[in-house]
C-alpha positions as CSV (number, residue, x, y, z in Angstrom):
1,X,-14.8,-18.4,-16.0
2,X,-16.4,-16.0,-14.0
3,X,-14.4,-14.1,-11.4
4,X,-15.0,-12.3,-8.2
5,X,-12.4,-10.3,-6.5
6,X,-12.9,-9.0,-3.8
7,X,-10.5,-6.2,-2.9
8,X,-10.2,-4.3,0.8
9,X,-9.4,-0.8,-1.6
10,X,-11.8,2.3,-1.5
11,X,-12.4,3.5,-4.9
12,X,-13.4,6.7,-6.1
13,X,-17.2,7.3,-7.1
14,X,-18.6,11.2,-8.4
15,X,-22.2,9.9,-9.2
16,X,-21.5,8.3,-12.6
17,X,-18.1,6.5,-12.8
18,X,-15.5,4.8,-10.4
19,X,-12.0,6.0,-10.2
20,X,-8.8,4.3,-9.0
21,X,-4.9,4.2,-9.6
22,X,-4.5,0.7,-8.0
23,X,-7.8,-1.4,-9.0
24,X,-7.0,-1.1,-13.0
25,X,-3.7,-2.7,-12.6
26,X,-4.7,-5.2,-9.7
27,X,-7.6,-7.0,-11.8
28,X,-6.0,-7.0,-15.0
29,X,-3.5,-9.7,-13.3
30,X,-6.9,-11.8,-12.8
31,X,-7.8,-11.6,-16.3
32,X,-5.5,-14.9,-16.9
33,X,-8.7,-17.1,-15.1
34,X,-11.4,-15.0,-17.0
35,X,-12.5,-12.1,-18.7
36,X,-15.8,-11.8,-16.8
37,X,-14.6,-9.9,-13.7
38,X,-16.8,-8.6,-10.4
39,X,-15.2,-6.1,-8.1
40,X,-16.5,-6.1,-4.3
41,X,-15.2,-3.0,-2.6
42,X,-16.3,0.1,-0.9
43,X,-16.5,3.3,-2.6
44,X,-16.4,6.9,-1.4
45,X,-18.5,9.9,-3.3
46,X,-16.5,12.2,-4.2
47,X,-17.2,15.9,-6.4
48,X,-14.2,15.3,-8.7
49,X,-12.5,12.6,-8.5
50,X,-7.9,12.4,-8.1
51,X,-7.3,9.1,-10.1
52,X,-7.7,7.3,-13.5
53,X,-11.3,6.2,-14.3
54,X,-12.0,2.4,-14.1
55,X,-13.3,1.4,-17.5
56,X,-16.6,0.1,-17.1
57,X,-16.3,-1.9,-20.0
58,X,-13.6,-3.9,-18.1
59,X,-15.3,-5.1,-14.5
60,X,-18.3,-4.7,-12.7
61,X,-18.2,-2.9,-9.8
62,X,-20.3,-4.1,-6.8
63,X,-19.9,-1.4,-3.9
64,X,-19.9,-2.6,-0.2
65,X,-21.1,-0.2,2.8
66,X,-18.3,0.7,5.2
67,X,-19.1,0.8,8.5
68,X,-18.1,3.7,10.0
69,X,-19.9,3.3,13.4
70,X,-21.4,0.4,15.6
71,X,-24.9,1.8,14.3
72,X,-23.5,1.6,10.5
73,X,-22.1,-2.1,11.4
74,X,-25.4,-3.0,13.1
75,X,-27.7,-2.9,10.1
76,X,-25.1,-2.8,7.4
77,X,-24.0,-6.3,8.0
78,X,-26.5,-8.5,6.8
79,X,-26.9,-6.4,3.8
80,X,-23.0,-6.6,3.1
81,X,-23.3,-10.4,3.5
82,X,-26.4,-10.7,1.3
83,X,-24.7,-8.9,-1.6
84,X,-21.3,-11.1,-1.1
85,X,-23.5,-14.3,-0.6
86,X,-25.4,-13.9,-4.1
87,X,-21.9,-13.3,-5.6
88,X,-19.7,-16.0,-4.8
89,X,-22.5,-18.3,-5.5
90,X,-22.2,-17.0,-9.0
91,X,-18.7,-16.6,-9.1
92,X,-16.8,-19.7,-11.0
93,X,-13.4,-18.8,-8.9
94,X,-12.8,-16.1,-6.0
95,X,-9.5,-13.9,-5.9
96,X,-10.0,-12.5,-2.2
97,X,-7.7,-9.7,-0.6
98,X,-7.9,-10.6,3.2
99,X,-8.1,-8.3,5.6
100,X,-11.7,-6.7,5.7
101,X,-15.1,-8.2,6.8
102,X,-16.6,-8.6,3.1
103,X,-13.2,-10.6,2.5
104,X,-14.1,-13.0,5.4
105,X,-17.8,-13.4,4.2
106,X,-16.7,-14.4,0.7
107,X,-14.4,-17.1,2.1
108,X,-17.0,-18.1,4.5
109,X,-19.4,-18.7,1.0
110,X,-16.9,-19.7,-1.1
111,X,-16.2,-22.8,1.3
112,X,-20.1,-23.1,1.5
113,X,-20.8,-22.9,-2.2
114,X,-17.1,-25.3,-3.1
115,X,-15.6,-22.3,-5.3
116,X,-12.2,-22.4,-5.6
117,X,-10.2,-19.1,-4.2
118,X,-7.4,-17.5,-3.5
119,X,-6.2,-15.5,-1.0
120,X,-3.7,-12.0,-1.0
121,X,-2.2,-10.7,1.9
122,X,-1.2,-7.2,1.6
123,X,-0.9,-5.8,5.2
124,X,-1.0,-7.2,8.9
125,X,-4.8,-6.4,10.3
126,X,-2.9,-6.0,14.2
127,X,-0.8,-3.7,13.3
128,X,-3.3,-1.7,11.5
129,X,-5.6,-2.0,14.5
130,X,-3.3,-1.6,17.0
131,X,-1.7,1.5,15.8
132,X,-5.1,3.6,15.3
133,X,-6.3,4.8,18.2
134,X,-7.6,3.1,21.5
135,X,-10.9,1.3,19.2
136,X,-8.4,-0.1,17.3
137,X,-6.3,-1.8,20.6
138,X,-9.9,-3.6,21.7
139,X,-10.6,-4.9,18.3
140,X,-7.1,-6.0,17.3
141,X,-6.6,-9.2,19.2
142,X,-9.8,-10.6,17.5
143,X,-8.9,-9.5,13.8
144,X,-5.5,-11.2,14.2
145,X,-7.3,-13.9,15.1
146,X,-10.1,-14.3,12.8
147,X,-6.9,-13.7,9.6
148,X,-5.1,-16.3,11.2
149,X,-7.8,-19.1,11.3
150,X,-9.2,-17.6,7.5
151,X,-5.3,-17.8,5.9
152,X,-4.6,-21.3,8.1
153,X,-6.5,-23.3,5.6
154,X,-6.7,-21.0,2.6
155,X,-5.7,-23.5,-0.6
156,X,-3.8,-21.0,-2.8
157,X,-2.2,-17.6,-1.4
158,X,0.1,-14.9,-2.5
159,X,2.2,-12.7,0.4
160,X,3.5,-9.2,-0.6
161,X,6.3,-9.6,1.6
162,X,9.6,-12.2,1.7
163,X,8.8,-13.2,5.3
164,X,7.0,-11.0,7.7
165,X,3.2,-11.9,6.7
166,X,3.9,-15.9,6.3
167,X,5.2,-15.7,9.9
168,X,2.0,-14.2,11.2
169,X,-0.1,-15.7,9.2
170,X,0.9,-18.6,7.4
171,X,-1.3,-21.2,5.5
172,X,-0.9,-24.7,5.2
173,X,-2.0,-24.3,1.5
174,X,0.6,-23.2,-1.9
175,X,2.2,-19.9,-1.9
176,X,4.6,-17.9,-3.2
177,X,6.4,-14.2,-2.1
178,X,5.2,-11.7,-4.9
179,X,5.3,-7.5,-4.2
180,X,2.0,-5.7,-5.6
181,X,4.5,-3.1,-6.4
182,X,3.7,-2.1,-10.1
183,X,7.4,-0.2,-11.4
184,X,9.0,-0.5,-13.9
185,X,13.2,-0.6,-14.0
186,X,14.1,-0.7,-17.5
187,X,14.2,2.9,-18.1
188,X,17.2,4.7,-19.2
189,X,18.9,7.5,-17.7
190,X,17.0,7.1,-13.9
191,X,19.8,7.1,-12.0
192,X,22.3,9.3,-13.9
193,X,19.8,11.8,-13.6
194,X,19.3,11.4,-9.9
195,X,23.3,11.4,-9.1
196,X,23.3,14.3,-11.7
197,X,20.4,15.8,-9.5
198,X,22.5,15.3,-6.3
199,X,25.7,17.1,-7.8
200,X,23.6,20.5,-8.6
201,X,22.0,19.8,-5.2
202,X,25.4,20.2,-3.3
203,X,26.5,22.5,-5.6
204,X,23.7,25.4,-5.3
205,X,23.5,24.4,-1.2
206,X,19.7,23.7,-2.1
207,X,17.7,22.5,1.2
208,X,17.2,18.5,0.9
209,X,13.7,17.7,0.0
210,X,12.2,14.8,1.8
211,X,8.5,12.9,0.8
212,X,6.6,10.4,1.9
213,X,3.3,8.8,-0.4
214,X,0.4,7.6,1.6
215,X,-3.2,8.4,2.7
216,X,-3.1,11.7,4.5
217,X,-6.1,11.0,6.9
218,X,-4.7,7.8,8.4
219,X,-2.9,8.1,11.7
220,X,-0.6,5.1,11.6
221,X,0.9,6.2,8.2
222,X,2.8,8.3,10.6
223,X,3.6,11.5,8.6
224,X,3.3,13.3,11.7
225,X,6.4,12.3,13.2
226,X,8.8,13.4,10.0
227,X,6.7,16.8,10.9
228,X,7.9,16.4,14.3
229,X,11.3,15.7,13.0
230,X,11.3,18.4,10.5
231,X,10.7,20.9,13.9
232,X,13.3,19.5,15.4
233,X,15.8,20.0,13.2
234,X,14.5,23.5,12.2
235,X,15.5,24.1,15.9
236,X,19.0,23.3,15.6
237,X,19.8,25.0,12.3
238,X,19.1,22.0,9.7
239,X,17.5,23.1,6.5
240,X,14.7,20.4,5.3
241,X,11.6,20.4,3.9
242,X,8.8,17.9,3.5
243,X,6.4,17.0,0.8
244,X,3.8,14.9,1.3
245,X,1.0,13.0,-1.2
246,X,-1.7,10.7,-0.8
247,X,-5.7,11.6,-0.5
248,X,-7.6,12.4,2.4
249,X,-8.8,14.6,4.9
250,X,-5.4,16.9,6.1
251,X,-7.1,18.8,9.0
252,X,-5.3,16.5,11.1
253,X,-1.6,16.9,9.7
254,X,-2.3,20.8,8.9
255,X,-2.9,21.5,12.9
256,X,0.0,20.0,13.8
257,X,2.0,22.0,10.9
258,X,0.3,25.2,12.4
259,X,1.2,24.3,16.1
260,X,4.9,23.4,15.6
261,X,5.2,26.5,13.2
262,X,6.8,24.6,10.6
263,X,4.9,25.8,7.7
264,X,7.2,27.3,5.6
265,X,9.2,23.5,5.4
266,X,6.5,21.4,5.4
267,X,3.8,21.3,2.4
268,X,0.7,18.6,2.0
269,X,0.3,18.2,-2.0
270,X,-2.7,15.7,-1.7
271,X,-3.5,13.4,-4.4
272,X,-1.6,13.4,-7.5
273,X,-2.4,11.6,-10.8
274,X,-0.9,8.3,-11.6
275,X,1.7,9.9,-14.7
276,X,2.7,13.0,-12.0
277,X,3.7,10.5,-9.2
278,X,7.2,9.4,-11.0
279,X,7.9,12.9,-11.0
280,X,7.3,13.7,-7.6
281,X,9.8,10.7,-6.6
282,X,12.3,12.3,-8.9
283,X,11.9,16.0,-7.2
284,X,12.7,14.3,-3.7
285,X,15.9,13.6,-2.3
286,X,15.0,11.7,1.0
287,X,11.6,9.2,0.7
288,X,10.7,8.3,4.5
289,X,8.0,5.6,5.0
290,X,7.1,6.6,8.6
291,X,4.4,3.6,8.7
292,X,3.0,2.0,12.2
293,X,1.2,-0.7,9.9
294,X,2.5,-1.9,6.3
295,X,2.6,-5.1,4.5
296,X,5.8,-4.3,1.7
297,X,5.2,-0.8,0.9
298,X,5.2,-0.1,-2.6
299,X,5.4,3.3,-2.6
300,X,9.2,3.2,-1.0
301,X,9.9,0.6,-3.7
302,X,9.0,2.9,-6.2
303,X,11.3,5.7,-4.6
304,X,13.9,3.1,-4.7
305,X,13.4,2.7,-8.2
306,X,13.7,6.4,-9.2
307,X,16.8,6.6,-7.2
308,X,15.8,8.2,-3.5
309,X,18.0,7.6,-0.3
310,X,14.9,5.5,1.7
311,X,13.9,5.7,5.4
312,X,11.4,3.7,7.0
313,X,10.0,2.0,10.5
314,X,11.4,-1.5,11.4
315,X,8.8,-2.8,10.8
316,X,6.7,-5.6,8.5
317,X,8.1,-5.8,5.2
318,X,10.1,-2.5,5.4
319,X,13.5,-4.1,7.0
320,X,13.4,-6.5,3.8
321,X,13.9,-3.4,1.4
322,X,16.3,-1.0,3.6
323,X,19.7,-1.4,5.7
324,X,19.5,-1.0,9.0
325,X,21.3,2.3,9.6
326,X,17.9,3.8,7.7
327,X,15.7,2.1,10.0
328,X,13.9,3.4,13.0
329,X,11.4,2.3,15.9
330,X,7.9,3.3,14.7
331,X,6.9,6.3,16.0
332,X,10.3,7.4,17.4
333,X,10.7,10.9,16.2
334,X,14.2,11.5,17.7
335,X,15.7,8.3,16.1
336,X,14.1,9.8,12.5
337,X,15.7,13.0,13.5
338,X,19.6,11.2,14.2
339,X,19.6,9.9,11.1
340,X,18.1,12.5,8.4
341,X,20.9,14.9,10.8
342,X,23.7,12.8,9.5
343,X,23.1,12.1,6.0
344,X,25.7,13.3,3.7
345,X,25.8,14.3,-0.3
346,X,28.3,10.4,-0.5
347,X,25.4,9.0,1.2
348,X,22.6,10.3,-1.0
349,X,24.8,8.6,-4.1
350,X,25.8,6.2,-2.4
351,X,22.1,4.6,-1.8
352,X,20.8,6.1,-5.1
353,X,22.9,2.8,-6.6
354,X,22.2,0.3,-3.9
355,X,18.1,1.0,-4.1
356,X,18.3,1.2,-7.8
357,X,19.8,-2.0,-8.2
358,X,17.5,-3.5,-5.6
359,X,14.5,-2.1,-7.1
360,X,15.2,-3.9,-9.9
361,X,14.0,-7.4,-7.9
362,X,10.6,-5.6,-7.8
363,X,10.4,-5.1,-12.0
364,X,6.8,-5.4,-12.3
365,X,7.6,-8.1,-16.0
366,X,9.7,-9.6,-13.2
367,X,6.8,-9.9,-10.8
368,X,3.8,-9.8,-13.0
369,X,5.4,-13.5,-14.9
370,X,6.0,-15.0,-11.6
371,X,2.6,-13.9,-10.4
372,X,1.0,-15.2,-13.5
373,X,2.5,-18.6,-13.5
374,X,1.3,-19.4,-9.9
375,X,-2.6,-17.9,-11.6
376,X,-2.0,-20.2,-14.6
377,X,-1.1,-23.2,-12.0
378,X,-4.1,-22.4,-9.9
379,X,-6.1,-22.1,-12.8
380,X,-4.8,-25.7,-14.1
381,X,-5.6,-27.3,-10.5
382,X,-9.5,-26.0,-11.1
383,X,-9.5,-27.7,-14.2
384,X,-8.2,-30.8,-13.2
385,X,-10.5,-31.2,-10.4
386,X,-13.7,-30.1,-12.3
């Protein structure tokens, strides 16, 4: 069969190939309904680009303009809708990631045109909205909305959370619960070396090390209140430092680094390659998800799984992974502040266990064979009904 996915990721393109960390591993799990595979997505340019290269030899890779202004949106449209109409009327069977206009154009067609699909809901579009900036607050109300009524009726569907994104947006269709976390927990030795890492931590008085993995140019990732944080404690005599990865523009994070004065504690890394990530985990001691938006974060899964005493907003998918004395109110810098304060060297090993053993839910053969069942079974309803 021939497959269309359309995905709401921006890949990496430097004028002659397309680069990504999280596209290689995502369509591979399509793979199952056909070897023929079409990637809609938008792409930036880039000089040199800061992830693996997508094999061409492996998918075909349709870009889709991004509309970065009402003039961009005005004539962009119909060209977007063009491009997605010709492909899901070629497509055999549509894997669609909801959440961005191209995503609601192929479902659109692919109800036209009687193509099977299926949806994936990774993150809730009104808290992404909602948390930008004031654009966002006027648009929000409309893109809950418009993923509502496209997930109501959507046949087949996999959540990345437990709970959170089948209460706002359920379907009346199948589905199952199934992380896009990609970890695995078999490996030996992880958590002896992190309580081993711990013990020469309280041993040489080293400052704790805190870091948080997420696009750097995106307000409601919400690094700037662990920055905050980091001042505030700076002020009263606590030692911390904060790392932080993920690509982007950091003019925005870097000025308010300069105008608290807290440059000497905190440090934007940018982008890291896939293989160095693991390491960075393993060089923290704290891992804060300071999110506004989420769906399940796997990036504080992943922390989990290397060991790392977790923080992280109550909110979406987050309070499924972390107890509540580690959660906070989004945004609320002095709650962020009350607990990082308190955290002692018992506490540090004391959650290196609990996340390690939790972690282990999100095993990505764990994840990847109940993912791939509920493929094959979608796969076996197309067949029966062709």
């Amino acid at each position: 069969m021939k497959v269309l996915f359309s995905s709401q990721a921006t890949i990496e393109y430097d004028g002659k190939d397309y680069y990504s960390n999280a596209i290689p591993d995502t369509y591979t799990r399509y793979q199952v309904l056909g070897k023929d595979i079409t990637l809609l997505c938008h792409a930036r340019k880039v000089e040199k680009a800061n992830s693996q290269r997508i094999n061409p030899d492996d998918i075909t890779i349709i870009p889709i303009p991004k509309y970065n202004s009402v003039k961009s949106m005005l004539f962009e449209t119909g060209k977007t809708e063009e491009i997605v109409r010709e492909e899901v009327h070629k497509a055999d069977v549509c894997i669609i990631h909801l959440g961005s206009n191209h995503g609601y154009m192929a479902v659109k067609y692919a109800k036209k045109y009687h193509k099977p699909y299926m949806t994936v809901i990774c993150g809730c579009t009104w808290d992404s909205l909602w948390n930008y900036d004031w654009r966002g607050k006027i648009m929000a109300p409309r893109a809950f909305l418009k993923l509502r009524h496209a997930q109501h009726d959507a046949p087949w569907s996999i959540y990345v959370t437990k709970e959170f994104l089948q209460r706002r947006y359920p379907t009346s269709g199948k589905w199952i619960a199934c992380s896009n976390v990609d970890i695995s927990t078999g490996q030996s030795g992880v958590l002896e070396k992190r309580l081993e890492n711990i013990k020469e931590r309280q041993a040489t008085g080293r400052r704790l090390l805190i870091g948080t993995a997420a696009a750097i140019d995106v307000p409601y990732k919400g690094q700037e209140y662990v920055i905050r944080a980091v001042a505030q404690l700076k002020s009263i005599g606590i030692d911390m430092e904060y790392h932080m990865i993920g690509l982007g523009d950091s003019s925005r994070l870097q000025s308010i680094i300069d105008s608290l004065g807290v440059g000497d504690r905190v440090h934007i890394l940018g982008g890291l390659p896939h293989d160095k990530v693991t390491e960075f985990y393993d060089d923290i001691d704290i891992y804060v998800q300071p999110s506004k938006q989420e769906g399940l974060p796997r990036s504080t899964i992943e922390a989990m799984s290397r060991g790392c005493l977790c923080l992280g907003s109550a909110i979406a998918g987050i309070p499924e992974l972390l107890a509540p004395e580690y959660l906070f109110p989004k945004g609320q810098v002095d709650r962020i502040v009350e607990i990082l304060k308190n955290i002692k060297p018992e506490d540090l090993i004391t959650q290196a266990k609990l996340n390690f053993e939790e972690a282990k839910d999100y095993d990505r053969d764990l994840l990847n064979e109940r993912r791939r069942q509920f493929i094959l079974d979608f796969k076996e309803s197309i067949m029966h009904s062709s």
